[in-house]
DRENKE-711865 format. One record per residue (C-alpha): x, y, z; residue in one letter. Coordinates in nm, 3 decimals, padded with zeros to 5 digits. Layout:
N
<rec x="X" y="Y" z="Z" rest="a"/>
...
REM end
This chain:
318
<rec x="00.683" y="00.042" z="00.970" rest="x"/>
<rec x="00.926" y="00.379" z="00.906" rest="x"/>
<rec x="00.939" y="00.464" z="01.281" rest="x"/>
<rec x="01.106" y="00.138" z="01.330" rest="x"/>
<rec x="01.398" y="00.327" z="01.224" rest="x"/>
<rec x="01.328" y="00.641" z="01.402" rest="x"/>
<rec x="01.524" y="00.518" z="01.751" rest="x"/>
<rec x="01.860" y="00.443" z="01.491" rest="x"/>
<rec x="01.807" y="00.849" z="01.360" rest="x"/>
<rec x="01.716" y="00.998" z="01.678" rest="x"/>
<rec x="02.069" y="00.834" z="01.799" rest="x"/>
<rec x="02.272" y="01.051" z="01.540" rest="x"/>
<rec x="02.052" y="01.364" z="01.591" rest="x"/>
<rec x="02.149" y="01.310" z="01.981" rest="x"/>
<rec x="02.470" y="01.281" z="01.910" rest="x"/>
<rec x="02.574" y="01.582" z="01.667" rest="x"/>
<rec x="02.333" y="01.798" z="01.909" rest="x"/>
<rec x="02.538" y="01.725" z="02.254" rest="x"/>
<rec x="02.789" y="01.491" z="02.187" rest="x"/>
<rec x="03.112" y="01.563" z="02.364" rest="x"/>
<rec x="03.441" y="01.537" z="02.097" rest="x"/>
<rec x="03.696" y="01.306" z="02.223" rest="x"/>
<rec x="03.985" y="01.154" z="02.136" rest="x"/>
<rec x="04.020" y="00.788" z="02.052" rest="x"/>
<rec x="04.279" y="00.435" z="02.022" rest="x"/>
<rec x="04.261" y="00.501" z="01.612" rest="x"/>
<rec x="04.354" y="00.852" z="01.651" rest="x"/>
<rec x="04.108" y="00.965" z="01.407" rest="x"/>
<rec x="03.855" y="01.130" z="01.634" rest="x"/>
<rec x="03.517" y="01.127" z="01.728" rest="x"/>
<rec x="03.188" y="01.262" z="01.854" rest="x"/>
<rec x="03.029" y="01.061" z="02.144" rest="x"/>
<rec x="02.766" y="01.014" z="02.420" rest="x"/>
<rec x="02.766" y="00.795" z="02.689" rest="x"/>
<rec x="02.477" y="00.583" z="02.812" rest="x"/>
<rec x="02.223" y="00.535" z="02.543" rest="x"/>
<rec x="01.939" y="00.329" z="02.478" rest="x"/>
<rec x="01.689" y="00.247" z="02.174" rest="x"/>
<rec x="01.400" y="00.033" z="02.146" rest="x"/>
<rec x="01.302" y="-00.193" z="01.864" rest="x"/>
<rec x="00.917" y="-00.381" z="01.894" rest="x"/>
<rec x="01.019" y="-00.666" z="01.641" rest="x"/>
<rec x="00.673" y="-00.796" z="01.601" rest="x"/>
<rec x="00.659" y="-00.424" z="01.379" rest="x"/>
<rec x="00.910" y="-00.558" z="01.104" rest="x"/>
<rec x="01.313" y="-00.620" z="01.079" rest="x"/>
<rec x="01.457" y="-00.343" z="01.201" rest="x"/>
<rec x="01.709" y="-00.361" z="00.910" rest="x"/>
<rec x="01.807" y="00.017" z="00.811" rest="x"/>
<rec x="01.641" y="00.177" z="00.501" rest="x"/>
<rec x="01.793" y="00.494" z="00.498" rest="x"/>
<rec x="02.118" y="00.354" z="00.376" rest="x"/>
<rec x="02.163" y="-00.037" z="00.205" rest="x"/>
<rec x="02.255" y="-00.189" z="00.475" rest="x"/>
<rec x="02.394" y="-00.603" z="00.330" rest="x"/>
<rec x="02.229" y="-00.852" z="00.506" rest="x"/>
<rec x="02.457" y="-01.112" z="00.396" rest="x"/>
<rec x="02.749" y="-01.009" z="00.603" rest="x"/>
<rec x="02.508" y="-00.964" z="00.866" rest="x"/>
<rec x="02.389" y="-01.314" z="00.841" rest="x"/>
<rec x="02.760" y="-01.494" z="00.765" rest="x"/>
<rec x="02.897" y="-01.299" z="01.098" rest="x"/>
<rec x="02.625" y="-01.422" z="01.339" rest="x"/>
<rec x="02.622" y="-01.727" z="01.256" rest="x"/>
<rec x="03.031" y="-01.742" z="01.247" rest="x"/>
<rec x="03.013" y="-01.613" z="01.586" rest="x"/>
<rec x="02.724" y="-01.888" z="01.642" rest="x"/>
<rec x="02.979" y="-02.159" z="01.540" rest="x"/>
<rec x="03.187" y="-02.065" z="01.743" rest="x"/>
<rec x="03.475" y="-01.987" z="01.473" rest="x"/>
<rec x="03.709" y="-01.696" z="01.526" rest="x"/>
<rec x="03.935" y="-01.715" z="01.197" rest="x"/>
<rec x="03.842" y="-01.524" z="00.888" rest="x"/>
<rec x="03.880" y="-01.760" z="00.693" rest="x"/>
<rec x="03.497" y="-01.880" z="00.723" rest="x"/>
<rec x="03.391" y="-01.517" z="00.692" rest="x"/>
<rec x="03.594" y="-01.470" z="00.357" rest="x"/>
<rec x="03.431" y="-01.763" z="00.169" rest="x"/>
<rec x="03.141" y="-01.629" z="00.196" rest="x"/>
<rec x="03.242" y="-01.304" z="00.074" rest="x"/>
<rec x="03.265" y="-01.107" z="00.433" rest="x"/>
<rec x="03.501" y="-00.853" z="00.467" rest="x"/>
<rec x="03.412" y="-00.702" z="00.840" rest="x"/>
<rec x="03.713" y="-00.830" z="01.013" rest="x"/>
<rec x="03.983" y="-00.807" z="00.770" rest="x"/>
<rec x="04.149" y="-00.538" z="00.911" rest="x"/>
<rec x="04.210" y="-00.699" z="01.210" rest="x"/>
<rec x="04.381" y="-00.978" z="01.051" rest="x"/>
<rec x="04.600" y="-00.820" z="00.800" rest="x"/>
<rec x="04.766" y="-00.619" z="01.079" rest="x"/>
<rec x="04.863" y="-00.941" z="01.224" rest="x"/>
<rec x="05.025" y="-01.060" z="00.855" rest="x"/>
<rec x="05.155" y="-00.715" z="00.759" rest="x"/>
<rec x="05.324" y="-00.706" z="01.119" rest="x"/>
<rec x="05.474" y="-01.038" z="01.115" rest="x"/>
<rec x="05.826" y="-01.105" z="01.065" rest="x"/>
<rec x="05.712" y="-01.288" z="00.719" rest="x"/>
<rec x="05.563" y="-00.986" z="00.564" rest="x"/>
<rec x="05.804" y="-00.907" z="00.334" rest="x"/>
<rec x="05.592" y="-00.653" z="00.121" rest="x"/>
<rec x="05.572" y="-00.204" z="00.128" rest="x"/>
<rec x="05.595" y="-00.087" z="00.512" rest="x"/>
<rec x="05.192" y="-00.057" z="00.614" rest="x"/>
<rec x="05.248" y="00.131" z="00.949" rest="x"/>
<rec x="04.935" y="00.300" z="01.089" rest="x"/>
<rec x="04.824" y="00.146" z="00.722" rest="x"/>
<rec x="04.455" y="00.281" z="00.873" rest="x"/>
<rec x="04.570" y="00.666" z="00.885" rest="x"/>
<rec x="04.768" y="00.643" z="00.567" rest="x"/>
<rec x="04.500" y="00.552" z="00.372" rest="x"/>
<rec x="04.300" y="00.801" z="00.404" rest="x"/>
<rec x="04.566" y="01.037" z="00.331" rest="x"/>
<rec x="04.778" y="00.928" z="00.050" rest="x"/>
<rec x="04.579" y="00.732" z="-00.281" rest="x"/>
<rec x="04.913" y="00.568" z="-00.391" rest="x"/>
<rec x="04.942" y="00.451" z="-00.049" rest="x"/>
<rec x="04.578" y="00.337" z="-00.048" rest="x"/>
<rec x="04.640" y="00.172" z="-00.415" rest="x"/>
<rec x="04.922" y="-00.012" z="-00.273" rest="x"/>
<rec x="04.744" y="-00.083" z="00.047" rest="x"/>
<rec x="04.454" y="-00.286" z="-00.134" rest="x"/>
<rec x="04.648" y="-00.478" z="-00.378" rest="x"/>
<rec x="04.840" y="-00.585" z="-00.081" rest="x"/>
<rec x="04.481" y="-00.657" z="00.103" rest="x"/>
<rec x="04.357" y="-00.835" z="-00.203" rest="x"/>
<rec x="04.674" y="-01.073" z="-00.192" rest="x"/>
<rec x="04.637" y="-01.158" z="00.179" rest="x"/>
<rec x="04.176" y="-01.216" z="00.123" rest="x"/>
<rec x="04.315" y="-01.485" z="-00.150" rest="x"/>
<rec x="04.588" y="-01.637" z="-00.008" rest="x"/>
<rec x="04.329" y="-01.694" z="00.297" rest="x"/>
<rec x="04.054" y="-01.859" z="00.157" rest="x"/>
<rec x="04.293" y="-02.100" z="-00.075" rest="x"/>
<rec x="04.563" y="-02.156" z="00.211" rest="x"/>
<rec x="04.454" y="-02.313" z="00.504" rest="x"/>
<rec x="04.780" y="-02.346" z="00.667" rest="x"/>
<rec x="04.830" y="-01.941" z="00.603" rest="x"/>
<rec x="04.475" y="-01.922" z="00.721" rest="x"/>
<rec x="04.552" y="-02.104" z="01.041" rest="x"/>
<rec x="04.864" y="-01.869" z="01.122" rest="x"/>
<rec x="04.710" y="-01.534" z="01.055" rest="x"/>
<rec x="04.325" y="-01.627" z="01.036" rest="x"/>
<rec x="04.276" y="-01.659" z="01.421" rest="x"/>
<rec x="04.151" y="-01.340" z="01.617" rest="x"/>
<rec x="04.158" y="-01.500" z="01.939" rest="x"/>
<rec x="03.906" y="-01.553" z="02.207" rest="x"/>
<rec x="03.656" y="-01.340" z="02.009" rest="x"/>
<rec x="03.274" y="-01.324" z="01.998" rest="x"/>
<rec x="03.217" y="-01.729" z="01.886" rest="x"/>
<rec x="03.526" y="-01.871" z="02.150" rest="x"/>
<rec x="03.360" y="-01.661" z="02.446" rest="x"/>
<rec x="02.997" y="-01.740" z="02.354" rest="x"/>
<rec x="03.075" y="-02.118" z="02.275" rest="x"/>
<rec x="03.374" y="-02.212" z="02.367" rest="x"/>
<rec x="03.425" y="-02.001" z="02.762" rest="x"/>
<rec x="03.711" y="-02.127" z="02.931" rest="x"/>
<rec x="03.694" y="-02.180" z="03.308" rest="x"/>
<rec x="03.982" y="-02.172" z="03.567" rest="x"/>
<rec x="03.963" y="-02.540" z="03.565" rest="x"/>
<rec x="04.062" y="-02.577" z="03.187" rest="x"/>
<rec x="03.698" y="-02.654" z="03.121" rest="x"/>
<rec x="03.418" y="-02.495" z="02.863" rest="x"/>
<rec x="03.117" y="-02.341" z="02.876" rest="x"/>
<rec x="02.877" y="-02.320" z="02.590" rest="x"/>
<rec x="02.693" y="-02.005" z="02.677" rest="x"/>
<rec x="02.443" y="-02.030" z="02.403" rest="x"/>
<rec x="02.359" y="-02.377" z="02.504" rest="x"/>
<rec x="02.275" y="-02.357" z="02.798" rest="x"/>
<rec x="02.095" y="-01.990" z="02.778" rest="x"/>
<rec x="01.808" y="-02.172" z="02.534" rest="x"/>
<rec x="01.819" y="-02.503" z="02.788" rest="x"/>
<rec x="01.727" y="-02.221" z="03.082" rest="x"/>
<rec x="01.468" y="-02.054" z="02.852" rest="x"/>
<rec x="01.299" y="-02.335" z="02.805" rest="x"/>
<rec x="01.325" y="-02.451" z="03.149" rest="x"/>
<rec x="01.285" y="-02.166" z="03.379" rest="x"/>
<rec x="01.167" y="-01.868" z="03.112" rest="x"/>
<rec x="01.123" y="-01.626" z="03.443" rest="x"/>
<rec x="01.491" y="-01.633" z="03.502" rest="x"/>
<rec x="01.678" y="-01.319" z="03.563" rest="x"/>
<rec x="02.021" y="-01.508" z="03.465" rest="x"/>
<rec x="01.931" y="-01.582" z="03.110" rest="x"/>
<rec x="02.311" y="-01.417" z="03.015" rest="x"/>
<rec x="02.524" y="-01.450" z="02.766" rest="x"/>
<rec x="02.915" y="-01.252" z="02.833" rest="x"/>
<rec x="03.132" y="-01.186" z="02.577" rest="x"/>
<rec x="03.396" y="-00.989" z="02.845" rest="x"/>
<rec x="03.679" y="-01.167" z="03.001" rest="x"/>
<rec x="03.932" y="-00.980" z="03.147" rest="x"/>
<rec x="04.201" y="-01.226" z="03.111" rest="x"/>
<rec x="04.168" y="-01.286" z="02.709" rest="x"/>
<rec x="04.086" y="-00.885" z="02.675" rest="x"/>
<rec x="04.466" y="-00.829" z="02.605" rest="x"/>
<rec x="04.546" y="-01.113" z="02.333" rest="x"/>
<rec x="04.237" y="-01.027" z="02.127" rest="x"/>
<rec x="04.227" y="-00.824" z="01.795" rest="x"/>
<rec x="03.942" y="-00.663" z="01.937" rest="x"/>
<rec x="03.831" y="-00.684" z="02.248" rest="x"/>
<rec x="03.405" y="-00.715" z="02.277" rest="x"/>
<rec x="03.231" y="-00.441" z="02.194" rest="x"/>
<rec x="02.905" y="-00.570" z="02.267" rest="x"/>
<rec x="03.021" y="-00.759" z="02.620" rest="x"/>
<rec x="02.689" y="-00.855" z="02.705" rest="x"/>
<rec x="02.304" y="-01.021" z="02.617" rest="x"/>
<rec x="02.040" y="-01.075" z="02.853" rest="x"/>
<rec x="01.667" y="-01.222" z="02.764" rest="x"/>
<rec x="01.342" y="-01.179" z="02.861" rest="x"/>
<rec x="01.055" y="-01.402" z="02.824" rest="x"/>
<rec x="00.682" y="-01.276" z="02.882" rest="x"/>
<rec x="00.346" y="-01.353" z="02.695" rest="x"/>
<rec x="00.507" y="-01.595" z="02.494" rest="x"/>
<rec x="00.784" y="-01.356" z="02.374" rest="x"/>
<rec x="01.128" y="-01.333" z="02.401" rest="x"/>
<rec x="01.356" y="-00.967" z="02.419" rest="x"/>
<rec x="01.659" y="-00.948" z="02.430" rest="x"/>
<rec x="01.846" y="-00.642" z="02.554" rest="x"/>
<rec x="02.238" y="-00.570" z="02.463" rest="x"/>
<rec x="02.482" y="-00.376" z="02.636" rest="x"/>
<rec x="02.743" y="-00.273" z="02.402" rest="x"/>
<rec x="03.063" y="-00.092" z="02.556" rest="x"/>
<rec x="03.154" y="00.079" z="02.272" rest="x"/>
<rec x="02.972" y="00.175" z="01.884" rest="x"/>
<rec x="03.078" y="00.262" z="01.567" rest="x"/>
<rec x="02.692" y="00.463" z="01.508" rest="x"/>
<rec x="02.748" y="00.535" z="01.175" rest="x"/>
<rec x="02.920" y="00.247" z="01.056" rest="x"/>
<rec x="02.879" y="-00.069" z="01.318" rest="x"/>
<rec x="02.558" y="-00.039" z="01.506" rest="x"/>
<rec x="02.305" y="-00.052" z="01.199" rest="x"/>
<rec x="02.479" y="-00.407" z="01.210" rest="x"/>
<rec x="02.454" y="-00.439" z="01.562" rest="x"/>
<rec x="02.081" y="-00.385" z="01.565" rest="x"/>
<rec x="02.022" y="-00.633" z="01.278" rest="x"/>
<rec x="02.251" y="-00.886" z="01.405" rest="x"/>
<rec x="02.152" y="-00.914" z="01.740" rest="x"/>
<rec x="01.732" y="-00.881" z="01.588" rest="x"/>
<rec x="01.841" y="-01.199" z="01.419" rest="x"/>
<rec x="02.022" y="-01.383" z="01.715" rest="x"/>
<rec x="01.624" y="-01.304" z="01.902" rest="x"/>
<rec x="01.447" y="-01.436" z="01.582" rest="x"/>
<rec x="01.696" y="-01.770" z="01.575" rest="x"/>
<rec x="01.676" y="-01.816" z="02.007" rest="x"/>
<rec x="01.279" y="-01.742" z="01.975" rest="x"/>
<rec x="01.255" y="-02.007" z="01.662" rest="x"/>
<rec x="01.437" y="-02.264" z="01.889" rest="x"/>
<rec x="01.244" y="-02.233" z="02.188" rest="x"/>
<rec x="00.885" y="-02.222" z="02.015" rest="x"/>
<rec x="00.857" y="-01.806" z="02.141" rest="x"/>
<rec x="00.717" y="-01.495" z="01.935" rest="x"/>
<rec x="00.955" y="-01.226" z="01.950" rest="x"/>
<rec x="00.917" y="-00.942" z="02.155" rest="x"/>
<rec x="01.139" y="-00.645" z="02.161" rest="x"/>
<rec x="01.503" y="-00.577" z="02.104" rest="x"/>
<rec x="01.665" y="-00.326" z="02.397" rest="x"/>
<rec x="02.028" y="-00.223" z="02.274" rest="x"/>
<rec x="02.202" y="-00.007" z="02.551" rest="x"/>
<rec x="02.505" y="00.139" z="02.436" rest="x"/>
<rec x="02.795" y="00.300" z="02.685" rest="x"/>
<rec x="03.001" y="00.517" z="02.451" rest="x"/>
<rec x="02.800" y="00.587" z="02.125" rest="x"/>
<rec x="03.036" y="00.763" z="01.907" rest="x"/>
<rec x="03.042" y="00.943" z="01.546" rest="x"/>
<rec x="03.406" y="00.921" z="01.375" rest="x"/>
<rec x="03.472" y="01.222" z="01.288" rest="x"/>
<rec x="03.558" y="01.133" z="00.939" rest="x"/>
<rec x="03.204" y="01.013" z="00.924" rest="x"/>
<rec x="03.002" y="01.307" z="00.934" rest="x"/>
<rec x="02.955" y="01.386" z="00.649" rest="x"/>
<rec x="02.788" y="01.072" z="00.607" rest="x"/>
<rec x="02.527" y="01.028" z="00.926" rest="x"/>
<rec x="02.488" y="01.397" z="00.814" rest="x"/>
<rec x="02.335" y="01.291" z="00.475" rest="x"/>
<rec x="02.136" y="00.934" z="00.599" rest="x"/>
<rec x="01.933" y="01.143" z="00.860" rest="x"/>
<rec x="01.810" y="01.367" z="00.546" rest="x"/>
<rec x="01.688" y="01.094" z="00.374" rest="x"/>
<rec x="01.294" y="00.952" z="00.480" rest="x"/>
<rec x="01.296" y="00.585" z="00.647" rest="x"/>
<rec x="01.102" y="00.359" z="00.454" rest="x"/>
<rec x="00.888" y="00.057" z="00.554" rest="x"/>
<rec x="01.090" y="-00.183" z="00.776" rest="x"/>
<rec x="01.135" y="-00.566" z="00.553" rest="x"/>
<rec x="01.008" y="-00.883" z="00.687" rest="x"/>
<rec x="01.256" y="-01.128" z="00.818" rest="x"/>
<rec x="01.225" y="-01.519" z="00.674" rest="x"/>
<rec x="01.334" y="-01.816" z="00.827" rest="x"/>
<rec x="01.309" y="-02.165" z="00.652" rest="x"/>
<rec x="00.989" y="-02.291" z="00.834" rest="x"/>
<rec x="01.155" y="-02.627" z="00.792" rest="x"/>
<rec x="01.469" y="-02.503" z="00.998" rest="x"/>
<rec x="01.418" y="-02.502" z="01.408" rest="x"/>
<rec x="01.761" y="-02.484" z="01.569" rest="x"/>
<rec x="02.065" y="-02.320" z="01.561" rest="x"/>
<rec x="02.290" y="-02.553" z="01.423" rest="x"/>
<rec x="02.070" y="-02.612" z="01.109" rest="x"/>
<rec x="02.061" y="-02.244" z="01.004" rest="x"/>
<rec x="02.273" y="-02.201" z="00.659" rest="x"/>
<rec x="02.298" y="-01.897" z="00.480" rest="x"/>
<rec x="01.994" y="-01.956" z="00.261" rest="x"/>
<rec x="01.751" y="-02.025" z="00.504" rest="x"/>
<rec x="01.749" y="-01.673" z="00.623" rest="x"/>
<rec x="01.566" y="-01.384" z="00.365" rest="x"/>
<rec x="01.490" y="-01.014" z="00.475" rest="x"/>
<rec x="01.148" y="-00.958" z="00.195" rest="x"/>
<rec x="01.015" y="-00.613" z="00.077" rest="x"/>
<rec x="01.344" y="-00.449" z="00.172" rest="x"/>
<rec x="01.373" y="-00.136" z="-00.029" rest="x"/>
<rec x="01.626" y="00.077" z="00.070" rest="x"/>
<rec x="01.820" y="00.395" z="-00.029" rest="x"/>
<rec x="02.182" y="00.362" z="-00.141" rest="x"/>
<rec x="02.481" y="00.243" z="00.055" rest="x"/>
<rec x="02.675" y="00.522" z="00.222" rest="x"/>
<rec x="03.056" y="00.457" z="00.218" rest="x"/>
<rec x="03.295" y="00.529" z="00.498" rest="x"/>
<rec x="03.653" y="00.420" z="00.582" rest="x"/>
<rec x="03.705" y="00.156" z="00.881" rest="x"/>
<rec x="03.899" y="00.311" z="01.211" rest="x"/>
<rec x="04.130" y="00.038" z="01.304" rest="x"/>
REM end
């Protein structure tokens, strides 16, 4: 249904009407409002966005990257994903065995200078290859530290233990579905300073009534224009996959969002999506022959019907 969408458009309308300009880490600027929330009934359709192409299939490779509990880019680049790269080439291109054209504040640069941004992808391109076909490269520059998949499979404890948080989430669901402690944290203080990025969406909480299962995010910080569509279609997916694996319906998706910001370099672009007229929402499909996490591959997951209006570019803030 089109008004699946409407919560994702009424978020940028919000925005450029009272949003408060700020400055930001990236230094490129934005537009923001703090405490949001939108609503998405996901028995309606697959709240995947239709006013822009938005690629499922770095939507599904990241979720279930995270879901393996993976944090090097390495996985991500095989199958084509390029979300995180940034985040890793700083590490190379900072390194003391970078031996290539100075990429300081590569981010800023780019935008400003095409040589520099010529120079600045053949460099990228070099670094995406050597990854996939190096391993031993891969292992010294791949690794974003305790990321999404270490803190939601692989938690370390005080004791030098680990806690699978997605584990035992679907053990309580099934066991005691009227829990108020079906969490899953992405936000640890200690590992906040060695990470690339530090969690933007720090924490998951579900919900089980009439046979269905919500799930509501709180997400510190979003990228609206660029990072949330995949927010909401990642995180719709994570419900469908817990809900498969637990024998549930899916209810609703809740995302709560604390600053909700519009780079400023990016309004040009939210500015032309919210002219454009939502379409029908696509149907997610999971392999009926697939039941728990750890079976899901990349081809057992199809959005159908999706028909959407072109992809809108935009540069990264790093």
């Amino acid at each position: 249904m089109k008004e699946l969408e409407e919560p994702y458009l009424q978020l940028i309308r919000d925005i450029l009407a009272h949003g408060h300009q700020k400055d930001d880490r990236t230094k490129t600027g934005t537009i923001s409002l703090f405490g949001y929330q939108m609503r998405f009934d996901l028995s309606k359709g697959f709240p995947l966005l239709t006013t822009k192409k938005v690629p499922l299939g770095l939507i599904k490779s990241e979720l279930l990257w995270f879901l393996k509990g993976d944090t090097n880019i390495q996985y991500l680049l095989k199958h084509k994903n390029h979300i995180w790269d940034e985040w890793a080439f700083k590490n190379w291109v900072e390194s003391s065995e970078y031996q290539g054209p100075d990429m300081t504040d590569f981010g800023l640069r780019c935008q400003k200078d095409e040589v520099f941004n010529q120079i600045y992808q053949e460099q990228k391109a070099f670094f995406c290859k050597k990854m996939v076909e190096d391993d031993s490269f891969a292992q010294k520059y791949g690794n974003l530290g305790d990321v999404y998949g270490a803190q939601w499979r692989h938690w370390k404890t005080s004791q030098g233990e680990t806690i699978d948080q997605i584990q035992n989430v679907i053990e309580q669901i099934k066991k005691t579905p009227d829990s108020r402690r079906l969490i899953v944290t992405a936000w640890n203080p200690e590992d906040v300073p060695t990470s690339a990025l530090p969690p933007c969406h720090t924490l998951f909480q579900f919900y089980v009534n009439d046979g269905k299962l919500s799930c509501q995010l709180y997400q510190r910080s979003g990228d609206v224009f660029l990072g949330v569509p995949f927010n909401i279609a990642s995180y719709a997916l994570l419900t469908h996959l817990i809900a498969r694996e637990c024998n549930l319906e899916v209810g609703e998706f809740v995302h709560t969002l604390g600053d909700a910001h519009i780079y400023l370099n990016h309004l040009d672009q939210v500015k032309e999506q919210i002219s454009r007229t939502p379409k029908k929402a696509p149907t997610l499909w999971l392999n009926p022959e697939k039941k728990h996490l750890a079976d899901f591959e990349m081809d057992d997951i199809k959005v159908l019907d999706y028909n959407p209006a072109p992809a809108i570019k935009a540069p990264v803030a790093v």
